[in-house]
N, C-alpha and C positions, 0 to 999 in steps of 0.2 A: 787283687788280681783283676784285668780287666779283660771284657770279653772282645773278641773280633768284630768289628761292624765290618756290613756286605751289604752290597748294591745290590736289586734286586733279581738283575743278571744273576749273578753272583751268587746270590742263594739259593736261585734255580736252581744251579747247574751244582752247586754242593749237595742237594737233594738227589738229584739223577745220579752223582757221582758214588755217594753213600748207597742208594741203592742197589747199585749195579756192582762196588765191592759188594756190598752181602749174597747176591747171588753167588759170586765166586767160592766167598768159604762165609762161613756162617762168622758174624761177629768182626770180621773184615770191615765193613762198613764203618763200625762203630768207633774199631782202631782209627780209620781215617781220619774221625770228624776229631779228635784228643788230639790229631800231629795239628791241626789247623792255628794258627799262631794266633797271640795273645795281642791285645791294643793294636791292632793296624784295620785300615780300611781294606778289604777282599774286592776288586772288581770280578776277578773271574776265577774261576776254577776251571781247567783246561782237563778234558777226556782225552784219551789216546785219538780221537778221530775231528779234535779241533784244527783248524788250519794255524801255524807260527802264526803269533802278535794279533789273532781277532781280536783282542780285548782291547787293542791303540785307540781306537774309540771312545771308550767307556774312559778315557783319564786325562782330564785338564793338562795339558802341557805349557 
């Protein structure tokens, strides 16, 4: 099994985002970080108060 690699945008904002579920219900947080998918590079993880596509940026086109 391999694990997700993330930019380090990326793993900020998976940090704030995990946090901010567990505020909400306890262990919330934790569910999140288990949906995050397997073998892919993560540029971003988007908050409800991201603006669409900030992460166009962050990806070699």
């Amino acid at each position: 099994m391999r694990l997700a690699r993330f930019t380090s945008e990326a793993r900020s904002e998976l940090l704030a985002q995990t946090a901010y579920y567990e505020t909400i219900r306890k262990g919330l947080g934790a569910r999140f970080r288990t949906e995050i998918a397997e073998g892919v590079l993560i540029c971003a993880v988007a908050g409800d108060y991201q603006m669409p596509e900030y992460w166009l940026s962050r990806v070699d086109r």
